[in-house]
TIFI-39711 format. One record per residue: y, x, z of N, C-alpha, C, O in turn; residue in one letter. Coordinates in steps of 0.05 Angstrom, whole numbers, plus 5000, padded with zeros to 4 digits. Layout:
TIFI-39711
YXZYXZYXZYXZa/...
END
This chain:
TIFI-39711
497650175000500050005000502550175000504650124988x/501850455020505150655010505350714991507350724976x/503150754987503350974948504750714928506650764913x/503850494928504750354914507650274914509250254895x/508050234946511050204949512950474942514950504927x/511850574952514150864936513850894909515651014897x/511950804897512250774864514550594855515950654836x/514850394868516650214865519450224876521350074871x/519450394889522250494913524750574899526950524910x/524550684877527150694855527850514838530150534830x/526350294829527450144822527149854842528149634835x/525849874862527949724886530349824895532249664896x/530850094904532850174905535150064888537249984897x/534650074866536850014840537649784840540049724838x/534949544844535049284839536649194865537848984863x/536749344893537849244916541149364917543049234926x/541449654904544449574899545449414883547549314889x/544349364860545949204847546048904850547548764837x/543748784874543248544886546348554909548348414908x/545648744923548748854941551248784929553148674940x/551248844910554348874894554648634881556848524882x/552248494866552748184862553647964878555347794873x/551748044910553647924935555747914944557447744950x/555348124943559148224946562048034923564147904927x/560648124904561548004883561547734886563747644888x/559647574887559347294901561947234929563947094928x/561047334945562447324973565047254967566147034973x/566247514952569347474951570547294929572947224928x/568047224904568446934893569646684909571446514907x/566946754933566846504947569646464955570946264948x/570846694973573046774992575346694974577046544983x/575546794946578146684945578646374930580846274924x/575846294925576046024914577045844938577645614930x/577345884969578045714984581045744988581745555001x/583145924982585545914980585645784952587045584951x/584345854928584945694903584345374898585345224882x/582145314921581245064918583944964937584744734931x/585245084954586944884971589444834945590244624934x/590345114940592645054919591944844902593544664899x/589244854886588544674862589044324869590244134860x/587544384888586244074898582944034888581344184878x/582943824894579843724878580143614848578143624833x/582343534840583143444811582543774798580543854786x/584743884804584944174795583144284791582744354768x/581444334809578844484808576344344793574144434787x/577444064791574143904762575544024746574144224745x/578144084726579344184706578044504706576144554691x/579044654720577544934732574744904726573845084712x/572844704733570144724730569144674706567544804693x/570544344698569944414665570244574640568744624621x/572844654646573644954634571945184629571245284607x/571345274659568645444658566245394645565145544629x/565245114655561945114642563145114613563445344607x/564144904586564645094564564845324559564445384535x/565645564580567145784574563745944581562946124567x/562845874594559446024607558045934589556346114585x/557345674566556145654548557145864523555746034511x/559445794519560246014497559246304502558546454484x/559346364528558446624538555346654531553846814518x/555146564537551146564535551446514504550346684491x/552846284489552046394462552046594446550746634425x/553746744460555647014449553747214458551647294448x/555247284485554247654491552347514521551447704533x/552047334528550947334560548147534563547547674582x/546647504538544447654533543647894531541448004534x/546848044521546248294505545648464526543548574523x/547448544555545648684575543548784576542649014574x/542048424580538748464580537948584564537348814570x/537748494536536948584506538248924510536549104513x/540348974511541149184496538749384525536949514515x/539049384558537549504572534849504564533449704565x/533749224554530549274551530349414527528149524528x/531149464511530749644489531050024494529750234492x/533049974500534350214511531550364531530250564525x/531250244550529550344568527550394554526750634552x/525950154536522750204522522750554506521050724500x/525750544504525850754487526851044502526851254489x/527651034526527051214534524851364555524551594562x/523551134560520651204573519351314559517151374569x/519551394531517851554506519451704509518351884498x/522251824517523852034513525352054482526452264474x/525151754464527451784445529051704451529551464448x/531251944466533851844470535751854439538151814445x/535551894420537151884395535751574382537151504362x/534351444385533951194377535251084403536650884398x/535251154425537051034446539550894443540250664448x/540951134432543551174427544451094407546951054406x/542551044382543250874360543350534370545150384362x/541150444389541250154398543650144405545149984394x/544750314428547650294435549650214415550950004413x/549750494397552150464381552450164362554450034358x/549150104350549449854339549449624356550049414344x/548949604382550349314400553549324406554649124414x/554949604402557549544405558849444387560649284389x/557449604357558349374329558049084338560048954344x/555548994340554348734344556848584364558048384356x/557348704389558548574405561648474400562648284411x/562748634382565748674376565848444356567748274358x/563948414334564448184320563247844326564147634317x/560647904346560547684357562647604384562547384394x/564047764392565447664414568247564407569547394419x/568847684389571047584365571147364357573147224358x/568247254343569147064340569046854350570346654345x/567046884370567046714397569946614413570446394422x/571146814414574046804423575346694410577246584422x/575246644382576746524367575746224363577646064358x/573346134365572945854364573845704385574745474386x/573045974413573045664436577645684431579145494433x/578245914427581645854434582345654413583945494423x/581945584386582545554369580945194374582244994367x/579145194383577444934387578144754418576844554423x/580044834434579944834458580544514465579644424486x/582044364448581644154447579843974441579843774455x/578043994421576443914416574343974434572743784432x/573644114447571644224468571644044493569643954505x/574544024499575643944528575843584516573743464519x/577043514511577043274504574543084488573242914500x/574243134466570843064453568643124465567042944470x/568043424475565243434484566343404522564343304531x/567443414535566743414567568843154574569143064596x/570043064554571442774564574342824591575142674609x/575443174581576843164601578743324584577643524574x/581043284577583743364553584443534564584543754553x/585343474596586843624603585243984609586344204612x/582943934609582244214615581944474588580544674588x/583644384571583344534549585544734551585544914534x/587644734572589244974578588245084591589845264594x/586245124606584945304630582745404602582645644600x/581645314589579845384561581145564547580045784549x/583345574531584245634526585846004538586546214528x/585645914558586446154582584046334571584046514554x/581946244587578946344580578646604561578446844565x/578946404536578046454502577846744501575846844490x/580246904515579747274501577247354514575447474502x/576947294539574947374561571547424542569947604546x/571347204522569247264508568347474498566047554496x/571047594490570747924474570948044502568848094514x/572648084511572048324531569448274542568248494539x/567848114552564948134562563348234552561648374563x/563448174517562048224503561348464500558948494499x/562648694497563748994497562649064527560749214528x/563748964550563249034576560049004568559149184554x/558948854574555948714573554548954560552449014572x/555149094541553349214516552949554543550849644552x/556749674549555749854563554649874591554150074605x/554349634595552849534622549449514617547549624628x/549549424605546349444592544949724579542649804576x/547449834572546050194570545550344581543750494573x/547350414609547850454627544150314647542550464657x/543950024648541249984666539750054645538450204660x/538350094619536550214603536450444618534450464633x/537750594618537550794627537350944665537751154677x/536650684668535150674710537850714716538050914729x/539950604713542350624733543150424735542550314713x/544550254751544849984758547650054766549349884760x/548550284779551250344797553850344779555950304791x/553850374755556750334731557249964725559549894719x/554749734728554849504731555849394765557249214774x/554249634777555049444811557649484820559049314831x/558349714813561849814817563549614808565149494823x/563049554772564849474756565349164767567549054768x/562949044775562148804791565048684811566648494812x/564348884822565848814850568748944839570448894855x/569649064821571949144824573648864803576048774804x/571348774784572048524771573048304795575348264801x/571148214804571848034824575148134843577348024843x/574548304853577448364865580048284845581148074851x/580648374831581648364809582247994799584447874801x/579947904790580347744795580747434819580947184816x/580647584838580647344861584247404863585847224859x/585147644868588547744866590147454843591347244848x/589147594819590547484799590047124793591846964787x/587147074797587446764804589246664819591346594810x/588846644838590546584863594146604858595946434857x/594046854856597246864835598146624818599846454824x/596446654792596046554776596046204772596946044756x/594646194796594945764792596945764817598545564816x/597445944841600945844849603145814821603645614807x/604046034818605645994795605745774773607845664768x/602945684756603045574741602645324749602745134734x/602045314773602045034792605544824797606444604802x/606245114792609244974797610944954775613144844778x/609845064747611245044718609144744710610044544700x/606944754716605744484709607744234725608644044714x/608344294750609843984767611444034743610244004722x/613944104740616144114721615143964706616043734707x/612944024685612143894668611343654661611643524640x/610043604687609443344691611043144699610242914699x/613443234708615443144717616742984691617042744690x/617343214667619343174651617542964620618642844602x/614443004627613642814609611942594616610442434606x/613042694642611242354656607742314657606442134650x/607042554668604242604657604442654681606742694689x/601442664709601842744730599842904727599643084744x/597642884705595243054705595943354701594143504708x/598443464692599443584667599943864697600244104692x/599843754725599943974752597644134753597644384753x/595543954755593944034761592144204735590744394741x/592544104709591444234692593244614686592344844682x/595644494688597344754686596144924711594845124705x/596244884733594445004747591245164758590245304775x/590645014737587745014738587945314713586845534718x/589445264687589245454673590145694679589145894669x/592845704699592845954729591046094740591146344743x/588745904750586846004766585046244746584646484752x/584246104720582646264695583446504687582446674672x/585946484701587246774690584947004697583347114682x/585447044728583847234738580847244727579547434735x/579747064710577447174703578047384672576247534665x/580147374661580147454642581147754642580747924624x/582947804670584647994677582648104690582948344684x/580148074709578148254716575748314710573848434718x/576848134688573748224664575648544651574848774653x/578248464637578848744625579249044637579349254626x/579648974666580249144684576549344684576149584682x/574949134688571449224688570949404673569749614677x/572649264644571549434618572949674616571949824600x/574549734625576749994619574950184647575150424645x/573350094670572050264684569450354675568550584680x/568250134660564950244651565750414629564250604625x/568150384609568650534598569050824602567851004590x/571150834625571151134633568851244651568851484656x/566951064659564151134664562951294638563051544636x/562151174624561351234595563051554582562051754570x/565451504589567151744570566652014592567152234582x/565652004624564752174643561952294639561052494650x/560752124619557652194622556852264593554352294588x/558552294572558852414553556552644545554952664527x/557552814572556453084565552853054570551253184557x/551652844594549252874604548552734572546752864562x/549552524555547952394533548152534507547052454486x/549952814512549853074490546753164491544953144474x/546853264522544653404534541253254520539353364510x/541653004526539052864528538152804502535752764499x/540752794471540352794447539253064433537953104412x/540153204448539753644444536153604447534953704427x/534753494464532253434476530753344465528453414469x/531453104441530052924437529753054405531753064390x/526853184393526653284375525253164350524653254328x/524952904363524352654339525252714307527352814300x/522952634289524652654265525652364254527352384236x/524952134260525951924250528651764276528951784300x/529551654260531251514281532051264265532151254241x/532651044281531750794271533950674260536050704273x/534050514238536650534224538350244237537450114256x/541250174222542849934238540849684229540649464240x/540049734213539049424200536349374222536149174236x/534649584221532549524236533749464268532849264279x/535349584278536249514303537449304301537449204323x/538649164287540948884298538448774294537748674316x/536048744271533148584270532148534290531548304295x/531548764310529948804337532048664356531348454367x/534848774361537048664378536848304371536648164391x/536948184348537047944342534647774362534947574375x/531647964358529747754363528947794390526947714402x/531347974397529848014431532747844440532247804464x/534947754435537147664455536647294439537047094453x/535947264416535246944406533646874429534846734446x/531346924433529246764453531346764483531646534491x/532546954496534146974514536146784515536746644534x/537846784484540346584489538546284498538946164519x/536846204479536145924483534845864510535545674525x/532846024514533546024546534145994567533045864584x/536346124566538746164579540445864575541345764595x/540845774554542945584545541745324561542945184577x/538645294551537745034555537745054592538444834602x/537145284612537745354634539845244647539845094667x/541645334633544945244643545745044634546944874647x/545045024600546844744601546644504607548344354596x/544044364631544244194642546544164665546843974681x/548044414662550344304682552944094672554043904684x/553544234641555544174627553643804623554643604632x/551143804610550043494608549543314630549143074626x/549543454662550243264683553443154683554342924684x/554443374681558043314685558643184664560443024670x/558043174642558542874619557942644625559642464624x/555442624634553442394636554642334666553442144675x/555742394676556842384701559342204705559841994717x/560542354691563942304672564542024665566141864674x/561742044635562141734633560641524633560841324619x/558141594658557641334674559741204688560740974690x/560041474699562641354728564241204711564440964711x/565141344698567041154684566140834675567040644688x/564340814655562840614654562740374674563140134671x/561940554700562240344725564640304738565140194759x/566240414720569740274730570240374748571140204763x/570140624760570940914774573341054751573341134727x/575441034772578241214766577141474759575541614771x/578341534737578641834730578542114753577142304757x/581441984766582542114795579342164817578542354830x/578642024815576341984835573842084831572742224848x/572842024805571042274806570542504787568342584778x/573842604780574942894777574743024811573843254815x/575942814836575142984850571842984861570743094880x/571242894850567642934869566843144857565443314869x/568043194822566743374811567743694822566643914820x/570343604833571643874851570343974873570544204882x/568843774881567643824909565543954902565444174913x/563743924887561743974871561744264857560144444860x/563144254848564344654832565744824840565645054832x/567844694862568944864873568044954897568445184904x/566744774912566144764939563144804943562345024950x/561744644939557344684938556644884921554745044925x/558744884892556645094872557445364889555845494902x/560145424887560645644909559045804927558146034924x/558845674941557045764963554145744955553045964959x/552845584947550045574937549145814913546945914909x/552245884899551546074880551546424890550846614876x/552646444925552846734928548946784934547946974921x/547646654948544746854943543446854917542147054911x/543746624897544046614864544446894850542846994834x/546246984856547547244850545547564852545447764837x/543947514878541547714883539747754863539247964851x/538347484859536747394845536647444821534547534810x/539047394807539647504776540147754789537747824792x/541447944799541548254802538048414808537548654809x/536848254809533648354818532548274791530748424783x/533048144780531747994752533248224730532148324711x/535748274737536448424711535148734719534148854700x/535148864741533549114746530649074736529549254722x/529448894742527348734730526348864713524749054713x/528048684687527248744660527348984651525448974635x/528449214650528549454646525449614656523649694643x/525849604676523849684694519849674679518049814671x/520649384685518349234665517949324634515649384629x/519649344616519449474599518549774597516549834584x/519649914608519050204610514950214616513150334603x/514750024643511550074650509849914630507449964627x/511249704613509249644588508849854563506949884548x/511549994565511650144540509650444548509450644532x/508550424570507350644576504650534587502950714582x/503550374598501550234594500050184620497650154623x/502750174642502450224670502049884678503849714674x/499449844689498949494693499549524721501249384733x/498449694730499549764768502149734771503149614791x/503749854751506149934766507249554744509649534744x/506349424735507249214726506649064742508348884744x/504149034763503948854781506848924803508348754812x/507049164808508249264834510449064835511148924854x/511949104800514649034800514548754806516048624821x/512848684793513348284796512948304823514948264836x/510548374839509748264868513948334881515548144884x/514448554885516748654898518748534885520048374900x/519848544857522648294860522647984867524547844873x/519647874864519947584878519747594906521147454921x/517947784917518047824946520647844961521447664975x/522148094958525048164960526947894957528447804973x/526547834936528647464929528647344954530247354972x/525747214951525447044971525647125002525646935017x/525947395017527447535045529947405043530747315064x/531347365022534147435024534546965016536046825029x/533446895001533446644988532546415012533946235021x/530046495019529946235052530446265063529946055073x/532146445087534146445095536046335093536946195112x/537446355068539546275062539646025062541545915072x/537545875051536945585050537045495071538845335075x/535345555092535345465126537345445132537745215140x/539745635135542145735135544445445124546245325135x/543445425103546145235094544944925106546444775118x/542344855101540744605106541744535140542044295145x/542144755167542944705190546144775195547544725215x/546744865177549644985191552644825171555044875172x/551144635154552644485126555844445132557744495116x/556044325162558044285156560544365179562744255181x/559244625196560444895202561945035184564245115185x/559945045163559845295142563145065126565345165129x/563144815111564544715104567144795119569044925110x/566944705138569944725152570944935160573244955169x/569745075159570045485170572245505143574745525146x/570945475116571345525092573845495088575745645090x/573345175080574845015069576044785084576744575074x/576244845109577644595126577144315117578744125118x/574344325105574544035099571744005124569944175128x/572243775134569943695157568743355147567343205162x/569543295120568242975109565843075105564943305100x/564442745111561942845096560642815082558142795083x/562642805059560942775029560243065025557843075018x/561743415026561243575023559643715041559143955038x/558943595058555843745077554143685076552143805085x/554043345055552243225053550443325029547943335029x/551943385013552043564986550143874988548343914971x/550944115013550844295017547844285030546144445022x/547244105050545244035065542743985044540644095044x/543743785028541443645004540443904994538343995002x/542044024974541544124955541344494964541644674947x/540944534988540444724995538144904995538045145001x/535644714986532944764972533045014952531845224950x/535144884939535444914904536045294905535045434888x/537845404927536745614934535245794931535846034926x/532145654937529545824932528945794913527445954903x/529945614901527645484879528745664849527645794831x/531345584855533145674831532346044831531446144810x/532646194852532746464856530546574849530346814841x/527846334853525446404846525746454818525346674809x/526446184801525646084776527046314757525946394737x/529946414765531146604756529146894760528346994738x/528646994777527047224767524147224752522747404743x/523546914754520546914738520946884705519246924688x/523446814703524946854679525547134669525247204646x/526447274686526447554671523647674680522947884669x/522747604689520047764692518047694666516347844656x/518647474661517147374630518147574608516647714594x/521447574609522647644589522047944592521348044571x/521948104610519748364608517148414608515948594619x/516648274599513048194594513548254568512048424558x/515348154552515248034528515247794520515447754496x/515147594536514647424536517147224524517247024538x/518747204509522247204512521346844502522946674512x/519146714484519746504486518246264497518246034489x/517046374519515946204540518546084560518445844565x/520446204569521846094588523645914572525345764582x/523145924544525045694537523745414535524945204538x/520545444528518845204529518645124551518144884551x/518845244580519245174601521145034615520744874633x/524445144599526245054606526844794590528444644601x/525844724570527144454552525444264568526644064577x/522144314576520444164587522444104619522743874626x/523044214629524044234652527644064649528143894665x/528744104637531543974624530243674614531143474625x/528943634600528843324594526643264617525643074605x/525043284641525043144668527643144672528742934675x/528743314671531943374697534043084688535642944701x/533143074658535742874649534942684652536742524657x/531942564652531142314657532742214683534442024687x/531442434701531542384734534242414743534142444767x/537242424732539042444736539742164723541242014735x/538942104702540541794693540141574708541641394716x/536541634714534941384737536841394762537341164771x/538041594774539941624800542141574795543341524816x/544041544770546141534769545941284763546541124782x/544841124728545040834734543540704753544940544765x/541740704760539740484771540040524810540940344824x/539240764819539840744838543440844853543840854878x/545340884836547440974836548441154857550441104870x/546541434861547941634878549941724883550641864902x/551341644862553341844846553342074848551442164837x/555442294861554542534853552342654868551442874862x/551142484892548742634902547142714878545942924874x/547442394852544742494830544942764820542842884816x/547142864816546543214807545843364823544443554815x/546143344843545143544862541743564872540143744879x/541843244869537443244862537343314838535643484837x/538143274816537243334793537343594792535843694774x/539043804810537944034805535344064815533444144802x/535444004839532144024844530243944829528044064829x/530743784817528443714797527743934782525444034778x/530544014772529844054746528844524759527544684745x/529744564781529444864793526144844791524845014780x/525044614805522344634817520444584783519044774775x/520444434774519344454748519244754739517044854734x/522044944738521245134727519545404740518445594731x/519945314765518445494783515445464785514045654794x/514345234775511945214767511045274745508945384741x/513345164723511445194690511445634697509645804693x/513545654705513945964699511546144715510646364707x/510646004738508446154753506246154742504346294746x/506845934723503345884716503246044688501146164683x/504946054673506646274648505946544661505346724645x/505846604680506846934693503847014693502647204682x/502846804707499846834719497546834680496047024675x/497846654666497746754642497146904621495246934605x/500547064629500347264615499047554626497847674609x/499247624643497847824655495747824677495048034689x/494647544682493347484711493947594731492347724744x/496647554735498547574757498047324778498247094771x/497247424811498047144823499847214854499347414868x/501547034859503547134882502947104897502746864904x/502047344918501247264950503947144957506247194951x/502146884978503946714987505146755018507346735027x/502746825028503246885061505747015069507146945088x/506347265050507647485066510647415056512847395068x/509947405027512147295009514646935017517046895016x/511946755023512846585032512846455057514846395070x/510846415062510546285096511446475116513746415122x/510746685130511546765147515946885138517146975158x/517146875117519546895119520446645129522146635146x/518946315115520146055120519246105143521546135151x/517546155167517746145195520146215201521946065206x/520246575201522246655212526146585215528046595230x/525246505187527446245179528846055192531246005196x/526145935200526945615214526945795242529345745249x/526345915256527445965282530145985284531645855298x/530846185263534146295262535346045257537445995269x/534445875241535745575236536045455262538245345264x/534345415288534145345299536045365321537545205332x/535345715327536545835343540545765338542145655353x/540845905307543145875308545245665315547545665325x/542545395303545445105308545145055339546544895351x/543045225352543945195385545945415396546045425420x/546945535387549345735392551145655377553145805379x/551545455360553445415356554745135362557045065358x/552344975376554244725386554744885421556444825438x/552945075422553845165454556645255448558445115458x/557445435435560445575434562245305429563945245446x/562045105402562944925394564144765430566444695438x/562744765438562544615470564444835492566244745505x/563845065492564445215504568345335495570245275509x/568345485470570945485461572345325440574845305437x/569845165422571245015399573045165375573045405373x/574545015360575745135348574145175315571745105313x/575145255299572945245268571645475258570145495238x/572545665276572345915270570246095292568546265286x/570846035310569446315332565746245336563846405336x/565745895339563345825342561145795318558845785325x/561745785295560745845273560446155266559446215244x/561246325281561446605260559046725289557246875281x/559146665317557846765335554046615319551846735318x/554746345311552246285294551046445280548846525285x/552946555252552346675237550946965251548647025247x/552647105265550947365271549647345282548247545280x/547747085310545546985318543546955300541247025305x/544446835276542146795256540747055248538347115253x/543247245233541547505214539947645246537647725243x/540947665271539647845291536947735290535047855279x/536747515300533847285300531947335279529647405283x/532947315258531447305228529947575224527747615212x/531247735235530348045220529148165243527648355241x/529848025271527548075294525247985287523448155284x/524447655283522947475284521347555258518947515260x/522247675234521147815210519348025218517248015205x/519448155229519248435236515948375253513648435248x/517548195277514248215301512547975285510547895298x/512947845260510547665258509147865229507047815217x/510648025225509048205207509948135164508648155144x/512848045171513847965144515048155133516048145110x/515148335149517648625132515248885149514948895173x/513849055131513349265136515749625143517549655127x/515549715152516850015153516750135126518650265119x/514250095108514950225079516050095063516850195042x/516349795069518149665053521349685064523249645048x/521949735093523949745102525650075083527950095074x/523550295083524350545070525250495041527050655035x/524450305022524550234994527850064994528749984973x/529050055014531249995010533650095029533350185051x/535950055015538250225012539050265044539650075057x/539050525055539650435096536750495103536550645122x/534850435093531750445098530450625121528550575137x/532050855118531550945144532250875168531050825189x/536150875158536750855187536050555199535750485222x/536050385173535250085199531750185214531250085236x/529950355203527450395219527450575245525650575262x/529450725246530650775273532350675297532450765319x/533750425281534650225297531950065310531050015333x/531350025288528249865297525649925316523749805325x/526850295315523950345344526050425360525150445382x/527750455359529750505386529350225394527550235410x/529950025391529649785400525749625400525449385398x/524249765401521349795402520249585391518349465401x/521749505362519749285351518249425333516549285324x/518249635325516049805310514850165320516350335330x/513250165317512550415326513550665320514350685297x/513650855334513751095325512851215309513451445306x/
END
């Protein structure tokens, strides 16, 4: 079991910083969407949310893929040591990227009406769209040297660029919809439009994604222009006589990021087909515009938020993943192919039920800590759909674990099979039993847990792969529900004791992680060689026998 884990210890290593830096990245999403959600409002922020999901479809049609694609290639090819076919994949995904992000940028700015109004039934969000539009190209470009960079076993030029994006942008949002928050009133003022605040605002907030996307790309860049000399070195090395031409690479690049986009698309875009079907039921049933624009605020600004920072791991373990995976097929390592799948779903799920326990007892602490909101339509929300957690974090790395198999168009037969349950079981809740927006929030469940099965049974399959469950799952959901337990009794004790929104919720929170990673430890859910396989690894196993829950 060591030998195996230290086989695997570098690219857990990799996969756990850049899981780290996604969090992070997440976190301070979260953090400054609660000053932007107060400026916005809940009107503001459905404009904000519809804006985006167009703007994340266009993404995924464009470059969302090329990362993956451009790293899984990259890597297959240097686990043989042709780094000059390497470097040609490179050079031809930066072509690729520059003219598909181009013109991506140019449809959604140029289409932004038609996008916002015809397809999501909301007009006003076509200035926050519009905001968007360049962001396509800059990702596109970012994306390609981010993906060359993990081909090549480094994760740390993506985890940096990560978190310095997010900064960047949480600054300039926030800026961004004050200001244009107050040229929209004017506006609205002078044409009698009241929507015209909140949309001008909302297209404020978008700024910062576009301003720390370019900020990202000008760092991976001078990443890239620093490491110059080591990709001299490694072309000097590589004494190959063929090298693979542009046509054969955009061929290969085409049929490895096609299975990925659709994917991916049919994945996500049941969000944009709940929020229509949402839109104009409500409507249908003679629900004000005003009213559930804001549910849909509560919903994207407030539940996806927070539900999306352990989300964030999950894809950062899934994209180390795929690289990884490629390299040990391209060399014909089944051991070290079991290792990887057993250890990134294992790892997920430490960090994923928790989190779920976590939001399912503490819903509407965690709400009002946030976001000073204490109703309870939004805890009700947080509580429900707090499942979706595991399910989703699961379904996301069994998705790239396919897609490094080779496998690139199984997760899409999985995902359409999985999207038309999801859409049935969202219409049955919206007309017939009329949830309203609870129905999206089961319908994710529906539609997470479907894919977590078609994909296990896909995984299992293709390589007769099967996931121990014990270590992986039951004994973390124990340790879990204690800390769940434990925590909401320290926190109605403090609540009782000092009150207030702040002190008795945060004494929760550090009750929980102490509990969890005690309670982990003595029922035998976290080993010492798995504790070494990640980042700190020592020093937390010295914390850990100084305090005598493991041996010397």
């Amino acid at each position: 079991m060591t030998k195996q884990i230290n086989k695997n210890s570098g690219f857990l290593l990799q996969g756990a910083i850049l899981a780290a830096a996604a969090v992070i990245a997440k976190i301070i999403g979260a953090a400054y969407k609660i000053p932007l959600t107060n400026i916005l409002g809940d009107e503001g922020m459905g404009f904000y949310g519809y804006a985006f999901e167009v703007y994340a479809i266009a993404l995924i049609l464009s470059s969302f893929s090329l990362p993956l694609a451009v790293s899984k290639l990259v890597s297959a090819r240097v686990a043989k040591k042709e780094y000059k076919n390497a470097m040609a994949i490179f050079k031809g995904s930066i072509l690729f990227a520059i003219g598909v992000g181009l013109l991506a940028a140019l449809v959604v700015f140029f289409g932004a009406d038609f996008f916002a109004d015809k397809v999501m039934a909301s007009a006003p969000s076509a200035y926050a769209l519009r905001v968007l539009a360049p962001g396509l190209f800059i990702v596109a470009v970012m994306g390609v040297v981010r993906g060359y960079f993990q081909g090549l076993g480094s994760m740390i030029p993506t985890a940096i660029s990560q978190v310095i994006e997010q900064i960047v942008n949480a600054i300039v949002s926030i800026l961004g919809a004050s200001y244009l928050l107050k040229v929209g009133a004017e506006a609205a003022k002078s044409k009698n439009s009241p929507l015209l605040e909140p949309a001008y605002g909302a297209a404020g907030g978008t700024l910062g994604a576009v301003a720390g996307a370019f900020v990202s790309l000008l760092f991976v860049l001078f990443v890239l222009y620093a490491y110059k000399g080591v990709m001299k070195r490694q072309l000097k090395r590589d004494h190959g006589t063929s090298v693979e031409s542009y046509g054969n690479i955009y061929k290969v690049l085409l049929f490895t990021i096609a299975p990925v986009i659709i994917s991916t698309s049919v994945y996500n875009i049941n969000q944009i087909l709940d929020q229509v079907m949402f839109s104009k039921i409500m409507a249908a049933q003679g629900h004000a515009v005003k009213d559930y624009m804001a549910l849909l605020g509560i919903y994207t600004g407030k539940y996806n938020t927070l539900i999306n920072v352990p989300l964030a791991m999950a894809s950062a373990l899934g994209v180390s993943a795929i690289p990884s995976l490629a390299g040990a097929i391209a060399v014909g390592d089944r051991k070290q192919i079991y290792g990887k799948i057993h250890h990134s779903i294992r790892f997920t799920m430490l960090i994923a039920i928790p989190s779920f326990v976590g939001f399912l007892m503490l819903s509407s602490p965690l709400m009002n800590l946030l976001y000073g909101d204490q109703r309870k339509t939004p805890a009700a929300m947080l509580s429900l759909g707090s499942i979706t957690v595991v399910l989703y974090c699961l379904s996301t790395v069994q998705n790239s674990i396919l897609q490094g198999l080779d496998k690139m168009t199984v997760p899409i037969r999985n995902a359409l099979i999985s999207l038309g349950i999801h859409l049935v079981a969202v219409f049955v809740m919206l007309v017939m039993l009329k949830w309203n927006i609870y129905s999206i929030v089961v319908g994710n469940i529906v539609f997470s847990l479907c894919m977590c099965i078609l994909n296990a049974h896909s995984i299992q399959t293709a390589v007769g792969y099967h996931q121990e469950v014990k270590r992986t799952f039951l004994l973390p959901t124990m340790a879990a529900f204690l800390m769940g337990v434990v925590s909401y009794l320290v926190f109605k004790l403090f609540d009782v004791l000092i009150g207030g929104r702040v002190f008795p919720i945060l004494f929760a929170l550090v009750a929980a992680v102490g509990v969890y990673a005690v309670a982990l430890i003595l029922i035998g859910g976290l080993t010492e060689e798995e504790l070494y396989a990640m980042p700190k690894g020592d020093m937390l196993v010295k914390i850990f026998r100084k305090l005598h829950l493991m041996k010397g």
